[in-house]
RODO-2510 file (C-alpha; in nm, 4 decimals, decimal comma):
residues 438
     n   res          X          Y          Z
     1     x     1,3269    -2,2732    -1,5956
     2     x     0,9629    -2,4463    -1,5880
     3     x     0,6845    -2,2695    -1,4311
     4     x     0,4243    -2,4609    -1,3350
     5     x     0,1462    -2,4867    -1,0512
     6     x     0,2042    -2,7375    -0,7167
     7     x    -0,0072    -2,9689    -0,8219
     8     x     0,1092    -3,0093    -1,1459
     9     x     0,4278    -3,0439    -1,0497
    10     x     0,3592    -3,3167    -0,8263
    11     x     0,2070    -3,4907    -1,1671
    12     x     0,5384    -3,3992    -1,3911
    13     x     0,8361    -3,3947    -1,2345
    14     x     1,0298    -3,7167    -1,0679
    15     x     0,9891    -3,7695    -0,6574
    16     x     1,3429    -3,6653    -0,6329
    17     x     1,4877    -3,4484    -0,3488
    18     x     1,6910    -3,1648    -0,5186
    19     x     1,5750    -3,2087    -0,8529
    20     x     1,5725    -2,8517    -0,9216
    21     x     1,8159    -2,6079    -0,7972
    22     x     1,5435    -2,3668    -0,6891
    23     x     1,1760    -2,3905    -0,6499
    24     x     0,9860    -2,0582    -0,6159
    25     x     0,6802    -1,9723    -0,4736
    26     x     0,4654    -1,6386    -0,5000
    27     x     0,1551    -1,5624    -0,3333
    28     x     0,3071    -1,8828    -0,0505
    29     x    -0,0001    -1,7341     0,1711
    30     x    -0,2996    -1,8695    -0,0588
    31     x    -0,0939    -2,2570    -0,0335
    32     x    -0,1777    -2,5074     0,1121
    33     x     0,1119    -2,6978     0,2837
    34     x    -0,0020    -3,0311     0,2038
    35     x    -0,0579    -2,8875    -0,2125
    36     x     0,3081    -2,7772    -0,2118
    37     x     0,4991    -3,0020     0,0015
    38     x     0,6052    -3,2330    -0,2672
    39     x     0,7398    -2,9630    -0,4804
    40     x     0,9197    -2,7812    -0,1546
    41     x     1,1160    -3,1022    -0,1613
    42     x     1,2234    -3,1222    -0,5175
    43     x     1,4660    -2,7580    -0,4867
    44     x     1,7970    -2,7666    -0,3250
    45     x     1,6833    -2,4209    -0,2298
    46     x     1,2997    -2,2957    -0,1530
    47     x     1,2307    -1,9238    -0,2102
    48     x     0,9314    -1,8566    -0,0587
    49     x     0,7091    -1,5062    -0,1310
    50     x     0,4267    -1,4188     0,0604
    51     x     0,2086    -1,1434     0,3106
    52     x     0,0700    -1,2679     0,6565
    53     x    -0,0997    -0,9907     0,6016
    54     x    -0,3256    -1,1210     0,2793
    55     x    -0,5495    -1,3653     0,2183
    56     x    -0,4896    -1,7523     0,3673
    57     x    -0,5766    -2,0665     0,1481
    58     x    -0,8988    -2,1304    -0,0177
    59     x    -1,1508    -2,3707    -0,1680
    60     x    -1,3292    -2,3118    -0,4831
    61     x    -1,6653    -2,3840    -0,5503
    62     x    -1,7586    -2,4683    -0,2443
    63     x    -2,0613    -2,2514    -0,0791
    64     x    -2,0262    -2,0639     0,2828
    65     x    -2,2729    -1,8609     0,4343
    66     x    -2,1127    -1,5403     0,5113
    67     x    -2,4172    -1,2873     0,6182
    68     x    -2,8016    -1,2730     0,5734
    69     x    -2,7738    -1,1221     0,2180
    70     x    -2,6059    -1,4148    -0,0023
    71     x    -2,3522    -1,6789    -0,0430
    72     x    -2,0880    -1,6585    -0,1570
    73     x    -1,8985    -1,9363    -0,3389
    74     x    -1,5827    -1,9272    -0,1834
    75     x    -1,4634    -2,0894     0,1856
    76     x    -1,1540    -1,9761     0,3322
    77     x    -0,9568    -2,2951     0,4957
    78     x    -0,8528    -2,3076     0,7835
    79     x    -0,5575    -2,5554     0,6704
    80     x    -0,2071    -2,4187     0,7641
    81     x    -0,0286    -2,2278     0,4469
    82     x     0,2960    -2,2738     0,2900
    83     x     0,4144    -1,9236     0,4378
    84     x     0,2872    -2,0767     0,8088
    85     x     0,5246    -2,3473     0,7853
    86     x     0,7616    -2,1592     0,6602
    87     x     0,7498    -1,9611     0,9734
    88     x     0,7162    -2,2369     1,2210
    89     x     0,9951    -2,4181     1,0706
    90     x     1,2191    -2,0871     1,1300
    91     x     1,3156    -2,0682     0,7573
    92     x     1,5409    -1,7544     0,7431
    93     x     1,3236    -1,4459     0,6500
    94     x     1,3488    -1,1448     0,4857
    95     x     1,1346    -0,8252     0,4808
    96     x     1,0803    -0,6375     0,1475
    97     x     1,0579    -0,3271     0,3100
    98     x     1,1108    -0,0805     0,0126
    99     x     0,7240    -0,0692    -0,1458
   100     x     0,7602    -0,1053    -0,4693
   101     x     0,4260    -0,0547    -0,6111
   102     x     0,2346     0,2381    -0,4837
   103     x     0,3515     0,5667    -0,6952
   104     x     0,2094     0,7867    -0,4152
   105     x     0,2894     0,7199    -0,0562
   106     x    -0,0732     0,7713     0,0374
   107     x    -0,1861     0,4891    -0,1388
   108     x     0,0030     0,2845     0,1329
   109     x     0,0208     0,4429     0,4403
   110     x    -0,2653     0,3126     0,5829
   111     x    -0,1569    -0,0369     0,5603
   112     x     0,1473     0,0326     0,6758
   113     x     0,0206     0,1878     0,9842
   114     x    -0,2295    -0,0348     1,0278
   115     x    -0,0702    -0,3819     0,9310
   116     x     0,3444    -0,3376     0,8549
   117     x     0,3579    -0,1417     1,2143
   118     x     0,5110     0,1893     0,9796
   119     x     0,7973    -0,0708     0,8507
   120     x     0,7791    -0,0099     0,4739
   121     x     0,9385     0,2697     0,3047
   122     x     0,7430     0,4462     0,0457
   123     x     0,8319     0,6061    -0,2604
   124     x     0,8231     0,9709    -0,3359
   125     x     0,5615     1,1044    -0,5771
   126     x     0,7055     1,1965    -0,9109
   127     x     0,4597     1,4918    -0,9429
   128     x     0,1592     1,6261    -0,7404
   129     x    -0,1577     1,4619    -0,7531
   130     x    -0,4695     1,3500    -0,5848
   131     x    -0,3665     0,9553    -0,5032
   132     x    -0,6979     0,8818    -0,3399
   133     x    -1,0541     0,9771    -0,4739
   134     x    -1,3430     0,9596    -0,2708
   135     x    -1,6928     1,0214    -0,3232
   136     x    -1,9907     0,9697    -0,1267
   137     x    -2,3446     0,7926    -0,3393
   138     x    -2,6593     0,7787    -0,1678
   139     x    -2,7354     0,4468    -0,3237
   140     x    -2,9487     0,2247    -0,1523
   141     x    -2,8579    -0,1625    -0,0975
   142     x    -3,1731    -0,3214    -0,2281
   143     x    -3,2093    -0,7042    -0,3595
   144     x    -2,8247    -0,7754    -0,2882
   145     x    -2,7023    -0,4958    -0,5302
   146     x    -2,6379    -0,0971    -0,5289
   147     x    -2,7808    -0,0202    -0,8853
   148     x    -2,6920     0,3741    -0,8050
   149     x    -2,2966     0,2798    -0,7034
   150     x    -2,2728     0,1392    -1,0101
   151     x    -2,4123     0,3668    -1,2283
   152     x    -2,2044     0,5691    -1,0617
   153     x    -1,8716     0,3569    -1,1549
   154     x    -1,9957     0,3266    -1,4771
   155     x    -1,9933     0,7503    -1,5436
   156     x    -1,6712     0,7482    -1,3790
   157     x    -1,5152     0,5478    -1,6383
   158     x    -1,6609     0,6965    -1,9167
   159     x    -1,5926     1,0701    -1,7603
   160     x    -1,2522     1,0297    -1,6385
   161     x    -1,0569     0,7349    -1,7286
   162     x    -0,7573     0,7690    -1,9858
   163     x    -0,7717     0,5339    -2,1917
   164     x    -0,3948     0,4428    -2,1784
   165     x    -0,4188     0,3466    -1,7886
   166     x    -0,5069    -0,0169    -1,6939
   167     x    -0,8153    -0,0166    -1,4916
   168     x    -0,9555    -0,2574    -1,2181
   169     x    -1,2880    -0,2347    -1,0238
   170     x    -1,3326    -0,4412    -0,6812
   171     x    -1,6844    -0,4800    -0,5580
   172     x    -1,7849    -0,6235    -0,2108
   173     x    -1,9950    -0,9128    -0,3193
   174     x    -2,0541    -1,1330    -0,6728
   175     x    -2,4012    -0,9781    -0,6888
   176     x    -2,2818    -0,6303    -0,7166
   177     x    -1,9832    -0,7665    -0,9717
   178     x    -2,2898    -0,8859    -1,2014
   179     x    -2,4416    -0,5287    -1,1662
   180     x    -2,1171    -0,3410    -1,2383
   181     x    -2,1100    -0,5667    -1,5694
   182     x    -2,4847    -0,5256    -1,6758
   183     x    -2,4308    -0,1516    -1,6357
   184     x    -2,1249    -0,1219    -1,8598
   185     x    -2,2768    -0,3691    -2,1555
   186     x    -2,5492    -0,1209    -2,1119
   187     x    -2,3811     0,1966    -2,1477
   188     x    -2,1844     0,0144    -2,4067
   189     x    -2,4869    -0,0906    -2,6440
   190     x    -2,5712     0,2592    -2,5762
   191     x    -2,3414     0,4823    -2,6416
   192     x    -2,0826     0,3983    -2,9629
   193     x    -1,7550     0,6382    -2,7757
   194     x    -1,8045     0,3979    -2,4667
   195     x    -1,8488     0,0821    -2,6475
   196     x    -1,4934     0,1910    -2,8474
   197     x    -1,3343     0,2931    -2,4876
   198     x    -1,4358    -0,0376    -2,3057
   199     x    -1,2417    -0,2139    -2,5852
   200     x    -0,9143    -0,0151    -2,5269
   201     x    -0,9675    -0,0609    -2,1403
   202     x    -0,9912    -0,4400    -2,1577
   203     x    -0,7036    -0,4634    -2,4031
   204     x    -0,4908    -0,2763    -2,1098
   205     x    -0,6442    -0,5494    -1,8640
   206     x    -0,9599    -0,4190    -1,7244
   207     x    -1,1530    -0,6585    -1,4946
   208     x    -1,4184    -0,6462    -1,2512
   209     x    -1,3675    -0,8592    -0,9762
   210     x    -1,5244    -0,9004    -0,6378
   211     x    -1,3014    -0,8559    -0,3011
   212     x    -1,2319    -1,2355    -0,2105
   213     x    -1,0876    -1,2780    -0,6218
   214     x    -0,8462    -0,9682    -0,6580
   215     x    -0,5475    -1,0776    -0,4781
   216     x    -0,2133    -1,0519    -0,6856
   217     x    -0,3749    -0,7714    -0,9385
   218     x    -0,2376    -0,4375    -0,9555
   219     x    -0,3419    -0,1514    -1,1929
   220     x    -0,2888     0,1630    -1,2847
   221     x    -0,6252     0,2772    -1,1319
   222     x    -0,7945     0,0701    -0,8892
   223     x    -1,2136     0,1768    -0,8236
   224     x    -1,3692     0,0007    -0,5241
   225     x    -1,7465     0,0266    -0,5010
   226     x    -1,8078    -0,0692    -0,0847
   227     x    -2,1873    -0,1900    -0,2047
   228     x    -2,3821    -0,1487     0,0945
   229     x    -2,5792     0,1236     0,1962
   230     x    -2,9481     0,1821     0,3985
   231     x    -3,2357    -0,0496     0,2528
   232     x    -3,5606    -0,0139     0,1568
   233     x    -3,6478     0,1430     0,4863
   234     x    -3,3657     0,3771     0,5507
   235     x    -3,2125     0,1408     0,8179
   236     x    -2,8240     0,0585     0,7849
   237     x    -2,7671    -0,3107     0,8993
   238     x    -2,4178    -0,3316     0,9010
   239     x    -2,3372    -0,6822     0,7486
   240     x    -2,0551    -0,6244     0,5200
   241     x    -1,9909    -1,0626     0,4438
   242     x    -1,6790    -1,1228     0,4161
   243     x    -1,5240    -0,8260     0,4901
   244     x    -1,6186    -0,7679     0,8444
   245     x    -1,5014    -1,1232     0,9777
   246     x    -1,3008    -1,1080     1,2608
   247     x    -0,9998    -1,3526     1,1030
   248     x    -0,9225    -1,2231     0,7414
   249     x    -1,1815    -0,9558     0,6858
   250     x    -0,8894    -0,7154     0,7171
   251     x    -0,6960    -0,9084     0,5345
   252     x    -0,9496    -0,8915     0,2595
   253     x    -0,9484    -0,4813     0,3215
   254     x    -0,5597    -0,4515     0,3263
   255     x    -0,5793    -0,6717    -0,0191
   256     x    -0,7959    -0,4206    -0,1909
   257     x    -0,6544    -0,0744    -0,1328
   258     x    -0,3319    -0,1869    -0,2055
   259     x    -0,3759    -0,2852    -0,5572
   260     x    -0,3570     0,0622    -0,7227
   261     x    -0,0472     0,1719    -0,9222
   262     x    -0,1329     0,5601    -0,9212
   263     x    -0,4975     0,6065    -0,7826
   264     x    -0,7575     0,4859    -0,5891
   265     x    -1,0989     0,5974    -0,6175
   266     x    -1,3741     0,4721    -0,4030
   267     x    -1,7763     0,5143    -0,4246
   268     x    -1,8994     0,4426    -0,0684
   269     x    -2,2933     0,4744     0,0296
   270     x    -2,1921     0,3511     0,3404
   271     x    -2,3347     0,6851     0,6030
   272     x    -2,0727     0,9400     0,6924
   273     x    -2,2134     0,9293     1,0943
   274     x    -2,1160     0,5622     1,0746
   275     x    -1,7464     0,5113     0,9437
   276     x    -1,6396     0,8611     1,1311
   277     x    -1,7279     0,6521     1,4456
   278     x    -1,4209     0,4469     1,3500
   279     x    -1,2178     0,5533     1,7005
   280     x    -1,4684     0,3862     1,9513
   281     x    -1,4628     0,0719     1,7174
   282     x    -1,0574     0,0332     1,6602
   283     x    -1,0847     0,0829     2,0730
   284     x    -1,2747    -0,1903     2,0924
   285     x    -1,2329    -0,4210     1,8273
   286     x    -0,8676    -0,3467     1,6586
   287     x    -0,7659    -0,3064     1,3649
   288     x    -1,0535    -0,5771     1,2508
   289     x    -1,3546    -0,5808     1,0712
   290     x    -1,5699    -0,2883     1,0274
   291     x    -1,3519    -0,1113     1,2690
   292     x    -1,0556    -0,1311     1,0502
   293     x    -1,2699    -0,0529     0,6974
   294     x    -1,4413     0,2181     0,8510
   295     x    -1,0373     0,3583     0,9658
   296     x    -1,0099     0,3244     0,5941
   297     x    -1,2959     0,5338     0,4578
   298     x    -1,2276     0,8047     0,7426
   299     x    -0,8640     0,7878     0,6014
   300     x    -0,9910     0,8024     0,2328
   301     x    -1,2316     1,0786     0,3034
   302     x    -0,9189     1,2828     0,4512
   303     x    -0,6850     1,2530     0,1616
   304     x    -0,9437     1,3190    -0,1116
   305     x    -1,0131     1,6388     0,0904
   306     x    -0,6657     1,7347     0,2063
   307     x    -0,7495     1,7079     0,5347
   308     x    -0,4227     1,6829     0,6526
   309     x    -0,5169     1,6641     1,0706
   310     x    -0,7807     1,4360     0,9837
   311     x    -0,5265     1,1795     0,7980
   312     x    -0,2940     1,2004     1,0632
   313     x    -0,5607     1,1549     1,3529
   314     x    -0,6686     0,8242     1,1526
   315     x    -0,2701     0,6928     1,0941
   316     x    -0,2002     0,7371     1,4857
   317     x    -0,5239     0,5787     1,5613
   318     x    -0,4613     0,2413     1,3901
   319     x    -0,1086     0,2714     1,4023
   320     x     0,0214     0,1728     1,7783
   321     x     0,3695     0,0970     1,7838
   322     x     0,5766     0,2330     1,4903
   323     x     0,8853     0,0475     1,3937
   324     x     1,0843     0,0923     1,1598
   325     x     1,4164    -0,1470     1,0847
   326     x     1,5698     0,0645     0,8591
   327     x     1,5708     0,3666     1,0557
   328     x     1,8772     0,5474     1,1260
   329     x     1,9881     0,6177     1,4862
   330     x     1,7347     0,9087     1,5640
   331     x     1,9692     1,1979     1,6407
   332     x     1,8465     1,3836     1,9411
   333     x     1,5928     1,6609     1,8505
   334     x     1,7638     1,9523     2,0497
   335     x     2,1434     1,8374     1,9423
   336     x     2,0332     1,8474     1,6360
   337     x     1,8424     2,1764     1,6149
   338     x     2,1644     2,2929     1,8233
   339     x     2,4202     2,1440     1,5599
   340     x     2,1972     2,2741     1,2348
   341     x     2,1926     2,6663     1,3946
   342     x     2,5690     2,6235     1,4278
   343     x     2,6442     2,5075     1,1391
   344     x     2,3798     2,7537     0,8949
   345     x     2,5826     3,0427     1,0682
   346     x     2,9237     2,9384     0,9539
   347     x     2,7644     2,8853     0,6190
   348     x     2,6030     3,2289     0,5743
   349     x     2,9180     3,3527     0,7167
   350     x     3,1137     3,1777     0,4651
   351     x     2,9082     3,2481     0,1402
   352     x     2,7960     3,5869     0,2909
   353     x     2,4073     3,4829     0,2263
   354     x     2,1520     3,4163     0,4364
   355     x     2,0087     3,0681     0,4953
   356     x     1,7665     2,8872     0,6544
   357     x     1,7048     2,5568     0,7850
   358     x     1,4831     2,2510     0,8306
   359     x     1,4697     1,9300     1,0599
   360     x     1,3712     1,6138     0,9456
   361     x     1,2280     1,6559     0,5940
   362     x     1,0344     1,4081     0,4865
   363     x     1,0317     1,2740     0,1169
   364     x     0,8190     0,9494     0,0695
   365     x     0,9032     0,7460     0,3648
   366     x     1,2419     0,9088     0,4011
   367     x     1,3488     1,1371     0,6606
   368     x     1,6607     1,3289     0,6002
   369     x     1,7607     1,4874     0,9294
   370     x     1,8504     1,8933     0,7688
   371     x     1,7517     2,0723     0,5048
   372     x     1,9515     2,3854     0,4082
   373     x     1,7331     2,6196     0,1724
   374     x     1,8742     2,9029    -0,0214
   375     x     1,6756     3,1544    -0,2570
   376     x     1,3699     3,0085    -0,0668
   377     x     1,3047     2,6924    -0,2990
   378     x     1,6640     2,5383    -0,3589
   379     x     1,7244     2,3224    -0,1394
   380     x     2,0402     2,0755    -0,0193
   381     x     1,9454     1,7776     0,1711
   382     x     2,2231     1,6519     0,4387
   383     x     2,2199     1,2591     0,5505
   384     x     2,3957     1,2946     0,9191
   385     x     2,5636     0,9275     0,8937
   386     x     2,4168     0,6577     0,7240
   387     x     2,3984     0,3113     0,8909
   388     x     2,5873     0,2967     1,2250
   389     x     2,6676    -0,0741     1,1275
   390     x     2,7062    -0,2245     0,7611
   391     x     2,5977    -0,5267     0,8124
   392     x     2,5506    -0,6745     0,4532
   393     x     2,5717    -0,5194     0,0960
   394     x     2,1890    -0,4224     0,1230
   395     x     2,3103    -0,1926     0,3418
   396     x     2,5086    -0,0155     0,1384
   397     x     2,2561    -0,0148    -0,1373
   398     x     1,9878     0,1135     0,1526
   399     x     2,2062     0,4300     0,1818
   400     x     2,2482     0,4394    -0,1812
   401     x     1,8107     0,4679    -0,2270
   402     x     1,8513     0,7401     0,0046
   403     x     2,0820     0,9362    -0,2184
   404     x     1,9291     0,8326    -0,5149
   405     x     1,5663     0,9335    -0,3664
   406     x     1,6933     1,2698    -0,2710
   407     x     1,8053     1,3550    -0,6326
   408     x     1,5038     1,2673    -0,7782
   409     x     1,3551     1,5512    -0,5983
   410     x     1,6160     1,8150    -0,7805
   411     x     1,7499     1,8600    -0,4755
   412     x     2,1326     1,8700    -0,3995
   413     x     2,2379     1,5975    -0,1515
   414     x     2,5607     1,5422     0,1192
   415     x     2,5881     1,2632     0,3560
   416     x     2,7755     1,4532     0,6348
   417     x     2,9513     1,1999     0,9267
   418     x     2,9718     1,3285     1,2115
   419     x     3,2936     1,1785     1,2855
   420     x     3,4526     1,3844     1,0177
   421     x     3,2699     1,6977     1,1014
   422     x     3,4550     1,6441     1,4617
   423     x     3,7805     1,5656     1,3199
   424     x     3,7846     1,8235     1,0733
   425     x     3,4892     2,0765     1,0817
   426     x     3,6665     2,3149     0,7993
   427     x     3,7011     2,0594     0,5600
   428     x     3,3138     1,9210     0,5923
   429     x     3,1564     2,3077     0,5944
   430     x     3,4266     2,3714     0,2738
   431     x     3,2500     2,0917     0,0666
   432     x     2,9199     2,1775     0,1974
   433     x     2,9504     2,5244     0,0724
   434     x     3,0339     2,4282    -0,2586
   435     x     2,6932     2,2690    -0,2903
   436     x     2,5445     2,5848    -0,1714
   437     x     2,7282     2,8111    -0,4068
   438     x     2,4983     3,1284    -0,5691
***
């Protein structure tokens, strides 16, 4: 096994088609095709990770203007990446639809919504929490920085930060990165329990990055400080840089709120009368730009708040289509409302209890089509078939994360066919029962 970069690859290894069994590539979005062409031809076999959805190639130290504020130092190419090719040459593809990161499913419903068209499947929560904490500053955005948002950060850290959790902090421009910095050596020389805590932090991998430079991180907690706010004057301008480009400033959005383990906490000075105006803009615009980040702090706003009608009005605004590819067959609503009555009735006639019912519970991004409830919190979920077609062992192991998911919840569990159930209702009501035993 030798890991190594493209380019240095090109430098160390032979010319030689099939030279390595495999070659692997992560992060096959940020490539360039001509960087990592040699190497795709030294593996029998090319693996080949990456997001359409997150950032394309760039150059380094090169300068681009990106709004009437600063410049940045970064340019995003417009050179075709490795994934591109990948995709134009029809290499065989494969979704990795189970989300694997997130510990709370509202750290990634957004982007699923917004960007995976609702096709990833989220985990359950282990235990209740807030996953997303927002809070508004009234800093103002004066000489390129948000001294206020910072100090701000800076509290939150030393108020409310664990120090056993890994910690990142994503700022929307380098300016405001050096401010976030200066603030903390600040507090630091300041105040001795900080200084100690900022040394336990970076040991766990604390870093302060700006938005174009956090791609591939993940942490326990992820803080995002959205920098602009009114100036001097009290006007809002509106010019977010990079972030509000038409081509990847959502790709640059769907980067940063997708980094956190376990939480999310955002300071925004950005006016409440402007993001809530999100609906007019997605109309317009799409799911681009400020249209798209103001969707987000709407979003965040709603979950920090429990707004429950507000989170959903956001999700089915940016969400169009949902699909799904690991859906079951949808059973038909009134069947199954139908076939659930029938079948509580002979249950509670059986056990001589009473029980009740519920469609389509949801647990993470699982829906399990009936929930049977006895003493009012016990509760046995029932799987009405699994796949219609196995078409491959992941398959079977799909079904099995469904079971497995299900448990984890301390609830019982039965994956009832209805084929059986037809062919022998006694039998399938006799083994439910059992489950259901007081």
């Amino acid at each position: 096994v030798c890991m190594t970069n493209p380019s240095s690859c090109s430098s160390l290894f032979p010319l030689e088609k099939g030279y390595f069994d495999y070659v692997i590539y992560d992060e096959s979005s940020q490539l360039k095709i001509e960087d990592t062409f040699p190497s795709l031809l030294r593996g029998k076999v090319s693996i080949v990770a990456g997001d359409l959805h997150q950032l394309p190639p760039m150059d380094y130290f090169m300068e681009s203007k990106v709004d009437d504020y600063e410049t940045e130092t970064i340019k995003f190419n417009k050179t075709t990446s490795l994934l591109d090719f990948c995709i134009t040459e029809n290499f065989k593809s494969h979704y990795l639809d189970i989300h694997y990161r997130s510990k709370h499913p509202d750290l990634i419903n957004f982007s699923n919504a917004a960007f995976y068209k609702s096709r990833l499947i989220p985990q359950p929560p282990q235990n209740k929490y807030k996953a997303i904490e927002f809070y508004p500053s009234n800093g103002k955005f004066l000489n390129r920085i948000n001294r206020i948002e910072a100090l701000e950060i800076v509290k939150y850290i030393e108020d409310k930060i664990p120090l056993d959790k890994s910690i990142g902090i994503a700022t929307f421009s380098l300016k405001q990165r050096e401010e976030v910095l200066n603030q903390i050596e600040l507090r630091s020389k300041s105040n001795s329990p900080f200084f100690v805590k900022m040394n336990a932090l970076k040991e766990n991998g604390f870093f302060v990055k700006n938005i174009e430079n956090i791609q591939g991180e993940e942490r326990d907690v992820i803080i995002i400080g959205t920098t602009y706010g009114l100036d001097q004057e009290g006007a809002f301008k509106q010019k977010f840089g990079p972030i509000n480009t038409k081509k990847r400033g959502h790709k640059l959005l769907n980067v940063i709120i997708t980094r956190a383990i376990e939480k999310l906490v955002i300071f925004s000075s950005i006016p409440e009368a402007k993001y809530t105006d999100y609906k007019s803009l997605i109309s317009e615009n799409g799911n681009r730009g400020k249209s798209i980040l103001f969707a987000y702090l709407s979003y965040a706003k709603a979950v920090s708040t429990n707004d429950q009608a507000a989170i959903e009005t956001v999700l089915n605004t940016i969400g169009g289509e949902h699909t799904n590819i690991y859906n079951k067959n949808k059973l038909n609503e009134s069947h199954l409302k139908s076939f659930s009555i029938y079948l509580i009735e002979k249950l509670s006639g059986l056990l001589k209890k009473e029980l009740t019912f519920k469609n389509n519970v949801k647990i993470g991004g699982y829906i399990f089509e009936l929930g049977i409830i006895k003493n009012r919190e016990e509760m046995v979920l029932i799987d009405i078939n699994g796949k219609s077609a196995y078409e491959g062992f992941e398959d079977y192991i799909f079904d099995i994360d469904r079971r497995n998911i299900a448990l984890q919840t301390n609830a019982k569990y039965y994956r009832l066919w209805l084929s059986n159930f037809y062919n022998n209702p006694d039998f399938e009501i006799n083994k439910i029962s059992r489950l259901l035993e007081f």
